[in-house]
Structures are given as C-alpha cells and as structure tokens.
C-alpha positions as CSV (number, residue, x, y, z in Angstrom):
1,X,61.7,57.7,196.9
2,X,64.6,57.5,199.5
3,X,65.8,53.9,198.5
4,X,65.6,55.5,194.7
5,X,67.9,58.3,196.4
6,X,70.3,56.2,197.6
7,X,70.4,53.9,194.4
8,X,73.7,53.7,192.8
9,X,71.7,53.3,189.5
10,X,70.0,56.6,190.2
11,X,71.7,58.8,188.0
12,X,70.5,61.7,189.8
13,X,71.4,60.9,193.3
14,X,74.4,62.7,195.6
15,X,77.9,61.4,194.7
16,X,78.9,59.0,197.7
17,X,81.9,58.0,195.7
18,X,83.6,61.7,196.8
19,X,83.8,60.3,200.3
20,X,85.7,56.5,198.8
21,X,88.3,58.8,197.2
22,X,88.8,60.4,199.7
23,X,89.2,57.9,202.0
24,X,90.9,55.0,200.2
25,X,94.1,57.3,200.0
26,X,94.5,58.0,203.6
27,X,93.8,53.9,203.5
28,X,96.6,53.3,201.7
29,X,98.4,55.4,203.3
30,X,98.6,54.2,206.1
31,X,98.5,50.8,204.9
32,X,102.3,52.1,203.8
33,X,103.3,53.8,206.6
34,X,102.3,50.1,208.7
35,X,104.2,47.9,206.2
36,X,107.2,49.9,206.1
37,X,107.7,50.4,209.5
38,X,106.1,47.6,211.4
39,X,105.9,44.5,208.8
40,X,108.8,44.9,206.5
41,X,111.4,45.6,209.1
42,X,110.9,42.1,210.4
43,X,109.6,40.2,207.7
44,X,111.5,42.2,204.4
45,X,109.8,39.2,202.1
46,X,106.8,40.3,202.1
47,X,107.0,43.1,199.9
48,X,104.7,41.2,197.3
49,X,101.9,42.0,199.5
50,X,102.9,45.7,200.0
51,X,102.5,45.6,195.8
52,X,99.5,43.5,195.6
53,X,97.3,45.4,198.0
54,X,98.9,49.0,196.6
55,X,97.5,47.8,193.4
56,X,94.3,46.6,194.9
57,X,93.7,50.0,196.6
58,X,94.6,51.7,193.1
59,X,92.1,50.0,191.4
60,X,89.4,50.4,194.1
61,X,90.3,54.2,194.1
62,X,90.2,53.7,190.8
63,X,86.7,52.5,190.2
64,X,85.0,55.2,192.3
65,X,86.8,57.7,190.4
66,X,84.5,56.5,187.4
67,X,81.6,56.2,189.7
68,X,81.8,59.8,190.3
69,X,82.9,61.3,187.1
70,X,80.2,59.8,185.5
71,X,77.6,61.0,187.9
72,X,79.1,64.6,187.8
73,X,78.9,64.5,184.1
74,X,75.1,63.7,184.2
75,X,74.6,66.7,187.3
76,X,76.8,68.9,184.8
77,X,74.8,68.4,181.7
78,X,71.4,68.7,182.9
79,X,71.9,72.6,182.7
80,X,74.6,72.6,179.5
81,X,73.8,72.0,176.6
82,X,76.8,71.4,174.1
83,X,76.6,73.6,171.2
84,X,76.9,71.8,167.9
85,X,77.3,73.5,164.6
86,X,78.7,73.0,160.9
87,X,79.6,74.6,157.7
88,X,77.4,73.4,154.8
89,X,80.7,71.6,153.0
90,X,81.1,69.6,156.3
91,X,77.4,68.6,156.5
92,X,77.9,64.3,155.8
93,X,75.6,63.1,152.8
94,X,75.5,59.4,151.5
95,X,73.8,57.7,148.8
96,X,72.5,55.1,151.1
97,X,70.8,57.2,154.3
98,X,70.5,60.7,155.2
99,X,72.3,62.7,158.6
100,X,69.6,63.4,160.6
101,X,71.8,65.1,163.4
102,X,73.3,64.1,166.5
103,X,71.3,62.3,169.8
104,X,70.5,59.4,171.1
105,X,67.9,56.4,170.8
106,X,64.9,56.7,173.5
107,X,64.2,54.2,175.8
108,X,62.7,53.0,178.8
109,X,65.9,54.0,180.8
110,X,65.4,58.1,179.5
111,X,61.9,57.9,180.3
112,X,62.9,56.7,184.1
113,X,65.4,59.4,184.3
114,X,63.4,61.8,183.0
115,X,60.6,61.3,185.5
116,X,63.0,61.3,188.3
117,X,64.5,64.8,187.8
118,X,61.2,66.0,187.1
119,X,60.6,65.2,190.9
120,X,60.8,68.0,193.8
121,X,64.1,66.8,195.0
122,X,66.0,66.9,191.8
123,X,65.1,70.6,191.1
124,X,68.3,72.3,192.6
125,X,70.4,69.9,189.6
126,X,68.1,71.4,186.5
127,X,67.9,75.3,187.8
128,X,70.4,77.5,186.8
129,X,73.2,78.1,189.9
130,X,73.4,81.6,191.1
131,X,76.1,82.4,189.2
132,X,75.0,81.6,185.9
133,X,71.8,84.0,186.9
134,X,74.2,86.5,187.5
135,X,75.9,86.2,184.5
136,X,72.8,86.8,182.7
137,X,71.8,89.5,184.9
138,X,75.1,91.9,184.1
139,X,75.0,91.2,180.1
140,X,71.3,92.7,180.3
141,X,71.9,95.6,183.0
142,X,75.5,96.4,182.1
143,X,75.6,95.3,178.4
144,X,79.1,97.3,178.1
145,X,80.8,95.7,181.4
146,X,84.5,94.7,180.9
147,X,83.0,91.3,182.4
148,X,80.8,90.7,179.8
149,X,82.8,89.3,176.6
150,X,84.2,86.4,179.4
151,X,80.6,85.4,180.7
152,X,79.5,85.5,177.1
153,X,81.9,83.1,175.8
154,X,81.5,80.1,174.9
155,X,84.3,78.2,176.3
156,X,84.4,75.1,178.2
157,X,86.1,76.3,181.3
158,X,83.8,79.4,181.7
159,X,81.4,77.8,184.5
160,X,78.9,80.3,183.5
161,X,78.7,80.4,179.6
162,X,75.3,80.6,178.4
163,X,73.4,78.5,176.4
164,X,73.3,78.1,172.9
165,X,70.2,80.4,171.8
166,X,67.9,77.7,170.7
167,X,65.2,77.2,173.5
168,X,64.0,73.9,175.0
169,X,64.8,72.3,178.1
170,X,68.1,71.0,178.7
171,X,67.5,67.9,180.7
172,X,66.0,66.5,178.0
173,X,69.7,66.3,176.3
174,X,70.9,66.3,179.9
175,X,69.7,62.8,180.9
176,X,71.7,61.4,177.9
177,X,75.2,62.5,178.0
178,X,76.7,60.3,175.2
179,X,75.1,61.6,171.5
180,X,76.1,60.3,168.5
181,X,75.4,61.0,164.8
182,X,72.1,59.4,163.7
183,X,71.2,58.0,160.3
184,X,68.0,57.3,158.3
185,X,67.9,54.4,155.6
186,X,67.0,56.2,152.4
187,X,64.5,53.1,151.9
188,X,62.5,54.7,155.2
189,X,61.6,58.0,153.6
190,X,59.0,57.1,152.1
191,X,56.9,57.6,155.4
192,X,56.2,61.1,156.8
193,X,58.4,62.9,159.4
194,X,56.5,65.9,161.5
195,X,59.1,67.8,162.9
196,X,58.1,70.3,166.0
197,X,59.1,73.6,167.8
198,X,58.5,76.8,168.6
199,X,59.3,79.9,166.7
200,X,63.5,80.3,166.5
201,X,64.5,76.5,167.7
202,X,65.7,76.1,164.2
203,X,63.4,73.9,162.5
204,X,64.1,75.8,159.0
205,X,68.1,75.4,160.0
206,X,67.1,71.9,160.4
207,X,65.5,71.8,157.1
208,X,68.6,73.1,155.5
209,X,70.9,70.0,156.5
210,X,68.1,68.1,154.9
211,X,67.6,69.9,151.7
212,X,71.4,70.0,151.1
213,X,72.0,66.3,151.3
214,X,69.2,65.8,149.3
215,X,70.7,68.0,146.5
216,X,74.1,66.5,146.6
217,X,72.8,63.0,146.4
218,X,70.8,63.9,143.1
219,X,67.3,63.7,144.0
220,X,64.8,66.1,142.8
221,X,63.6,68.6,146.0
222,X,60.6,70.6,146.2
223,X,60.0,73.1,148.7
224,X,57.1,74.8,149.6
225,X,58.0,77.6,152.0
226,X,55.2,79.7,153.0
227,X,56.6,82.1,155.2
228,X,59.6,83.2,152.2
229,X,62.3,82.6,154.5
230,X,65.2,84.2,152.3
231,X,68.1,82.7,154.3
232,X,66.3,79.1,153.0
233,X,66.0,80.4,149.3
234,X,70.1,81.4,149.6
235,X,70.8,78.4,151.1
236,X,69.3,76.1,148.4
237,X,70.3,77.9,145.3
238,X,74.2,78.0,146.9
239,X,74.1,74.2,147.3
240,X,72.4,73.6,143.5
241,X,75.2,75.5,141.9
242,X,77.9,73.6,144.3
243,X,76.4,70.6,142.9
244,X,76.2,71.9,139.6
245,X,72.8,71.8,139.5
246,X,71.8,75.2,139.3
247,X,70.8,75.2,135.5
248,X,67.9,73.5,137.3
249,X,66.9,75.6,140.0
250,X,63.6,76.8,139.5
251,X,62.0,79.6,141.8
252,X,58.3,80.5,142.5
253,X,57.2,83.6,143.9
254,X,54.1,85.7,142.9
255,X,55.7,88.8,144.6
256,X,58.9,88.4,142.0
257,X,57.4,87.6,138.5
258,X,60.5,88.9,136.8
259,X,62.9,86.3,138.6
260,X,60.0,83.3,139.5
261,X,59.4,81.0,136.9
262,X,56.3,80.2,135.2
263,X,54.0,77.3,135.5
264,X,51.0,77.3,133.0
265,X,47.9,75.2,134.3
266,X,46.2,74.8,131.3
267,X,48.5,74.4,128.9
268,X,48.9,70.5,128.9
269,X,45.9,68.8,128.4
270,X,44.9,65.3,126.6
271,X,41.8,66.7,125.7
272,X,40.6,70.1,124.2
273,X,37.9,70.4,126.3
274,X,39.9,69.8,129.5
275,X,40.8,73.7,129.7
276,X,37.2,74.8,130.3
277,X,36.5,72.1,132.9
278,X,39.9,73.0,134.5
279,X,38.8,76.6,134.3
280,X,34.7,75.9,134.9
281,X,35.8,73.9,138.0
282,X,36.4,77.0,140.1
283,X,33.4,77.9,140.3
284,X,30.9,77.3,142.3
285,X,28.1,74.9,140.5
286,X,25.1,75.0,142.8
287,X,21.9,76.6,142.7
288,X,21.8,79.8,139.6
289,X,25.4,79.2,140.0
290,X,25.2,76.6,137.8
291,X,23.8,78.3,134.7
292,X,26.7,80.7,134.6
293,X,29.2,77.9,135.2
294,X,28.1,76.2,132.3
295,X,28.2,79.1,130.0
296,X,31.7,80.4,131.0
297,X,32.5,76.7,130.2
298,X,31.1,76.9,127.0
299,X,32.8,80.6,126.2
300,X,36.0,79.3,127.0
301,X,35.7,75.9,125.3
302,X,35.2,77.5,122.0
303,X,38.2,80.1,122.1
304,X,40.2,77.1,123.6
305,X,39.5,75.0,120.0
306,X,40.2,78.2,118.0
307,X,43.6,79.1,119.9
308,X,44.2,74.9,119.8
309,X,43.4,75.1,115.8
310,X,45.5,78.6,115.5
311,X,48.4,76.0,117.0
312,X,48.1,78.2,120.1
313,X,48.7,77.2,123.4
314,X,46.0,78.0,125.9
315,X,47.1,80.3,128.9
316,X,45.3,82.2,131.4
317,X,46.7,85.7,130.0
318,X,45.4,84.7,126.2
319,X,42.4,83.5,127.3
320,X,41.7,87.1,129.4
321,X,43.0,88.8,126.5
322,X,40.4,87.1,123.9
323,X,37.4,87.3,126.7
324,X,38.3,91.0,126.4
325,X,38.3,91.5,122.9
326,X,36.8,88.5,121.0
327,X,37.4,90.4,117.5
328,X,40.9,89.4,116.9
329,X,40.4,85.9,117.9
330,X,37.7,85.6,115.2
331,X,39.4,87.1,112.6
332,X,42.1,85.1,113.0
333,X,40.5,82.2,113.0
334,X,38.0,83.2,109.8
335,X,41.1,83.8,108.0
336,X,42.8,80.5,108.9
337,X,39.6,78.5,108.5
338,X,39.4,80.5,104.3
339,X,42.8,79.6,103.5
340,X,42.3,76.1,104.1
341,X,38.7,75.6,102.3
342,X,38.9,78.3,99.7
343,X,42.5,79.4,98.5
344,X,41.1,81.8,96.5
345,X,38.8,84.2,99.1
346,X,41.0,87.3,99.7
347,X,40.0,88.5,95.7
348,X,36.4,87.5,96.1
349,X,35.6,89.1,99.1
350,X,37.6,91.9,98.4
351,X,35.2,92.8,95.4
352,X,32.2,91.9,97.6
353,X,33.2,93.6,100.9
354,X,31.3,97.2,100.4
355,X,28.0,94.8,99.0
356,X,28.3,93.0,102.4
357,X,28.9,96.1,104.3
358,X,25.6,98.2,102.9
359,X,23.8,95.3,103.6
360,X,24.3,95.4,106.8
361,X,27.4,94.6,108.4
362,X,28.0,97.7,109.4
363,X,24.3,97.9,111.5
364,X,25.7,95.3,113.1
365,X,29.2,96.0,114.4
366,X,27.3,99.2,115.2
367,X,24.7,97.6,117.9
368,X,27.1,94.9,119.0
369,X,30.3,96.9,119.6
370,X,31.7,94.5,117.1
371,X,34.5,95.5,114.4
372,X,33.3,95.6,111.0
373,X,35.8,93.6,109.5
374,X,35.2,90.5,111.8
375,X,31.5,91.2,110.9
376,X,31.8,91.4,107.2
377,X,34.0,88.3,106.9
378,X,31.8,86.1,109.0
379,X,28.6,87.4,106.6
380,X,31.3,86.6,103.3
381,X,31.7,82.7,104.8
382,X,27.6,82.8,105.3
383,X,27.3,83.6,101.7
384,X,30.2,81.6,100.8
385,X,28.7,78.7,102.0
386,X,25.1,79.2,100.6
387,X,26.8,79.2,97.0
C-alpha cells in the first residue's frame, strides 16, 4: 500500500508537486542571479541560453502546477458535492434520446479509486474538516446567529457551505471530477430502468425531468404513482398544457371522483357474455365456491343481454342498480321485447290486465316482493304466446 501511496497515478496520494513549485522558483532564481552576474558580464552572447532555460524552468513549473491542481481538485471534491439544478423550460428534450442528467461513465479506473479511499489511510480526505462540523454545529444550536446566513450559503468561496440536501456519499461523485450531460438513445428504452434510493434523494424529482421530456416529444405517458405525490400531479399537468396537451390529460384518483376520470371495465367487450366472466372471475371458484360463482355468472349474464338489447352499455353502477331492483330491468325489457313482436299489445293487455291480475298476479308479486306490473306483463306474454 506504500508504493500505491507514493504513485503519481494515485489520485489520492499527498501532493509532492507543492514542494517542485516551490522550489523550481528559487531554481530559477538563482539561475538569474548566476547569469547576470557571473556568465553574462563576460560572455554577454549568451543570453539565448538565459531565455531557453527561463522557458524551460517555466514550463517545468508549469507542469507541476497541473499536477497539483488536479490532485487538489480530486482531495476537494471528495467532500463537495456541486449542486446542480434547473427550471423545467431549461430541462433539454430531443426527438432522438432522452437527458438522463449529468455524470460520468463507470469504469475500471472508478472502481480502483473507489476502493482506495475506502482504505484507512484515505479517511482524513472523505470526513468532514473541523470546520465544516462546526458550521453545522452553530446552524443547529444557534439557528439565529449573525454567522449563520454566510455558513449556509451556497457559494463557491465559502469553505464550509453545506451540501446540497440530497443524501449519499460524496466520493462516489468525488472520485470523478469531470461530469458531463448523459444521453439515452430513444431506440434503448425499450428495456427496463430500476432506479434506487432512499426516502428524499429525489427519485420522484428525477422522475419529473423524465416525464417532461417525454411530454414535449409527444409520446403518450402513463404514471402510476402510488404514494399521490401532488408536487408530481402539478408538475405533469403544467408541462401538458405548455405543450398544449392538456385537452389530454387524464387523472385517476378514487379519493377525487369529481375531478378523476372514469374508466369502465366492462363496457367494451367482443362478446356479451364476456361481462359475466370478467365479473365471475373475481371470485373465488373452488370448492362450494364454485356453485355460487357460476350462478352470479349466470344472474349477471342475463341482465348483461337485456341492458345489451335495451342498447345499454354495461357498467358496474347499472349492473348494482338492476341486482337491486330487477323490476325495472324487466319491464323495460318486456316492453321493448312487445313492441317489436306485437305492435298492437298496449290495447290488448290493457283490457286484460284486471283478468290477469285476479288470476293471480297479484299472489305473486305479493310472495315474491315483486311489482305487480312486471308480474302481470310477464303472465300477458305467457298468454300471448299460448294464442
């Protein structure tokens, strides 16, 4: 671990290049001070070489400089993190791939780097300096200190500004300095992306810079949203109506039925008799379950066909209705099913309705809790059809 120390390709090790630029300016000089008073007084043509080795020991000074800057700027950001924000109308969309943020690609290098601060010696570059702890410690214990508002801001000169309030671990961001905006082809969304983090990292936030790109380029989003994050809901509906889209925002929400929109499960169908399956289908179908099953199928089958036949469309609130009160259904449909076969039935059963009633029609709807009018008219069609 000491020759990985000492490595100038170890990131993570002291920065020896503070003593070079130190040094190579006293070099030079006296480099000067030797030239001017020793060499050139004697020999004044050889200024060239004062030149050529001023230059030399510019560039030399010059090239530690960047040795140490860049080493300093990996120490510095392994406990910053760079806050990074933007309004909605600045959020980059394009037909042909979709912002995914800023970072950087992984590889074998970051892995490396990672594992090296992670070791004992490294800790004293990824915890927090004693200053930066104080900081934190006035704005909780003296929340009104004059001191506050300048160790709260968030300013690039203010050695102890804090960090943004997202979570995670900075070194994971630390270990690459350079970020830059990343891109996913629109033709590699059709495979999954699981996206990770604790409570308040901004993964919904995340979500937004998704979701609004999506709606700009056109395409049709769905969200499911289980939690009801209203911040998200805002969010979409303001970026459907800046696209000019919003005719065709739809919301659902069983806690809102006045402002959701309605979705009715049973109301498309190919066949009739795919309502009571849909319907039959929650329930459970083993053991005496299954008897029951099969006769709820049956009961809502048949009101299915009448509603169908009434050029009704089949809902759940109809079909509750009718299971309630079957009478209307029925009378309805006797009515419909007499104007169709016998034009003429509203005269004839007229004169024949008390007839059908002391016969007993009205024993009937009497046991049955039936209304006598359903009852009477379904007796007139017996008789009707025994003619």
């Amino acid at each position: 671990m000491k020759s990985q120390n000492k490595s100038f390709n170890n990131l993570f090790r002291p920065a020896y290049e503070r003593s070079a630029l130190f040094t190579i300016p006293l070099v030079t000089a006296y480099f000067w001070w030797y030239f001017m008073y020793a060499v050139l007084v004697q020999f004044p043509e050889n200024k060239i070489i004062l030149s050529v080795a001023t230059l030399f020991f510019a560039m030399l000074w010059g090239h530690y400089l960047k040795g140490f800057l860049r080493i300093k700027k990996h120490h510095r950001n392994l406990t910053r993190l760079e806050f990074y924000g933007a309004r909605s109308d600045a959020i980059p969309w394009s037909k042909k791939a979709l912002f995914m943020g800023r970072g950087f690609r992984w590889t074998q290098d970051h892995t490396q780097r990672l594992f090296q601060i992670r070791q004992p010696e490294y800790h004293h570059l990824i915890k927090p300096s004693k200053w930066y702890e104080w900081a934190r410690k006035l704005e909780i214990e003296h929340p009104e200190h004059w001191l506050v508002k300048y160790t709260q801001r968030d300013h690039r000169w203010n050695p102890v500004r804090p960090l943004p309030p997202v979570g995670g671990n900075t070194s994971l961001h630390g270990i690459e300095p350079t970020e830059q905006d990343i891109w996913l082809s629109t033709d590699d969304r059709a495979g999954h992306m699981l996206v990770l983090g604790t409570t308040g990292v901004g993964k919904t936030r995340y979500a937004e810079v998704l979701i609004t790109q999506d709606i700009h380029r056109g395409d049709i989003v769905i969200v499911f949203d289980p939690k009801g994050d209203l911040e998200l809901l805002k969010r979409m509906f303001a970026e459907a109506k800046k696209a000019s889209r919003d005719n065709n925002f739809y919301m659902f929400h069983l806690g809102f039925p006045d402002l959701s929109a309605r979705y009715n499960p049973i109301g498309s169908f190919g066949k009739i008799t795919e309502v009571a399956t849909r319907i039959a289908n929650q329930l459970p179908g083993e053991g005496q379950s299954a008897a029951f099953k099969e006769f709820v199928w049956r009961f809502v089958n048949i009101m299915a066909r009448t509603m169908n036949e009434l050029g009704e469309k089949p809902s759940y609130e109809r079909l509750y209705s009718y299971a309630s009160n079957i009478d209307d259904l029925c009378l309805r449909y006797f009515e419909h099913y007499l104007t169709q076969h016998y034009p003429d039935w509203k005269s004839d059963y007229e004169s024949q309705l008390q007839a059908i009633l002391k016969a007993g029609a009205s024993q009937k709807a009497g046991k049955t809790q039936r209304s006598s009018n359903t009852i009477a008219l379904s007796d007139f069609i017996g008789i009707w059809h025994n003619q």
